[in-house]
C-alpha positions as CSV (number, residue, x, y, z in Angstrom):
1,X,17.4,-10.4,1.4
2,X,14.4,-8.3,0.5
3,X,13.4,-5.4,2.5
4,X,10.6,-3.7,3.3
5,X,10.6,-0.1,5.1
6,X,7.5,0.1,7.0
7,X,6.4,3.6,7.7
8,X,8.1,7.3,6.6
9,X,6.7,10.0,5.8
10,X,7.4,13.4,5.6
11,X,5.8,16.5,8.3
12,X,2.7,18.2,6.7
13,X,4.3,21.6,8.5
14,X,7.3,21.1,5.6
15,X,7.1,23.4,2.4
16,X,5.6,21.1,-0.3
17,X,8.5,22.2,-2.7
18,X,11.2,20.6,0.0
19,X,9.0,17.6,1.0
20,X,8.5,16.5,-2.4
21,X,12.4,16.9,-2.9
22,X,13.4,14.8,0.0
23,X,10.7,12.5,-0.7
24,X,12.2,11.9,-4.5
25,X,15.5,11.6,-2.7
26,X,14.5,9.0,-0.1
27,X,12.1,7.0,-3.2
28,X,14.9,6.9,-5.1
29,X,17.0,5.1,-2.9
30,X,14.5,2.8,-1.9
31,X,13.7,2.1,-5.6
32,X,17.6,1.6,-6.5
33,X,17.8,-1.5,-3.8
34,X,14.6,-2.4,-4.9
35,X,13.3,-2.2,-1.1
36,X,9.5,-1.9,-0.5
37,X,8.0,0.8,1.3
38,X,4.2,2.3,3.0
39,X,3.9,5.5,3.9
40,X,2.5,6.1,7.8
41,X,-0.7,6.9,6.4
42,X,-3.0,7.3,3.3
43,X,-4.8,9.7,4.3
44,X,-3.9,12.6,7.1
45,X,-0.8,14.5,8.0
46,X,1.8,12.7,6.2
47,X,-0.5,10.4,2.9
48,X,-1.4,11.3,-0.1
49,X,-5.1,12.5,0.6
50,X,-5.7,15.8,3.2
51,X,-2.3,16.9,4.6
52,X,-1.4,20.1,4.9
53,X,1.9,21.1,3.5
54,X,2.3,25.0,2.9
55,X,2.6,24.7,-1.7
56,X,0.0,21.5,-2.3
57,X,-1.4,21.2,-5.7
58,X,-4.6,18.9,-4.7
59,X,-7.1,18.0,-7.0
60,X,-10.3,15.9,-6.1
61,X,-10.3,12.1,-7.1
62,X,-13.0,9.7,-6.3
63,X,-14.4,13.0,-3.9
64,X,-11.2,13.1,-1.8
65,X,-8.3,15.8,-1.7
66,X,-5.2,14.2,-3.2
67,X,-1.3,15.6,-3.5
68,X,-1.1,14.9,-7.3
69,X,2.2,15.5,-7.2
70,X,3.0,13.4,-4.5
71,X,0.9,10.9,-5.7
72,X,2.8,10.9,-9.2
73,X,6.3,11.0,-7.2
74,X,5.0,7.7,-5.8
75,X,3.7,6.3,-8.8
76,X,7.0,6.7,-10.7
77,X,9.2,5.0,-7.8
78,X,6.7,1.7,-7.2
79,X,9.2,-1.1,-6.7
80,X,8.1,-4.2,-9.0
81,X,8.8,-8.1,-7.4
């Protein structure tokens, strides 16, 4: 039965070091059972682009502020049909 896990995230309050941990935990768990996954939003508090997390490394793609390392860490665990 596929599934799908509709929103997670992780709190931008979190040390980037232990967000992108758990994060890498919980992705690789998903990616194992080959479930898909969205994070509650793109952009904000807990996406890719403009959070806040104490550690960030952002760099500036297509003008906005984006977690490259969180965007890598989601890159790597994409779940394929």
């Amino acid at each position: 039965m596929p599934v799908h896990v509709g929103e997670f995230g992780c709190y931008d309050r979190t040390p980037n070091d232990v967000a992108l941990r758990w994060l890498s935990d919980v992705l690789g768990v998903f990616a194992s059972f080959g479930w898909g996954y969205a994070l509650w939003e793109f952009q904000g508090p807990f996406g890719v682009i403009g959070h806040r997390r104490p550690g960030a490394r952002f760099e500036q793609l297509d003008g906005f502020p984006v977690d490259r390392d969180l965007l890598e860490l989601l890159q790597a665990h994409r779940v394929t049909p």
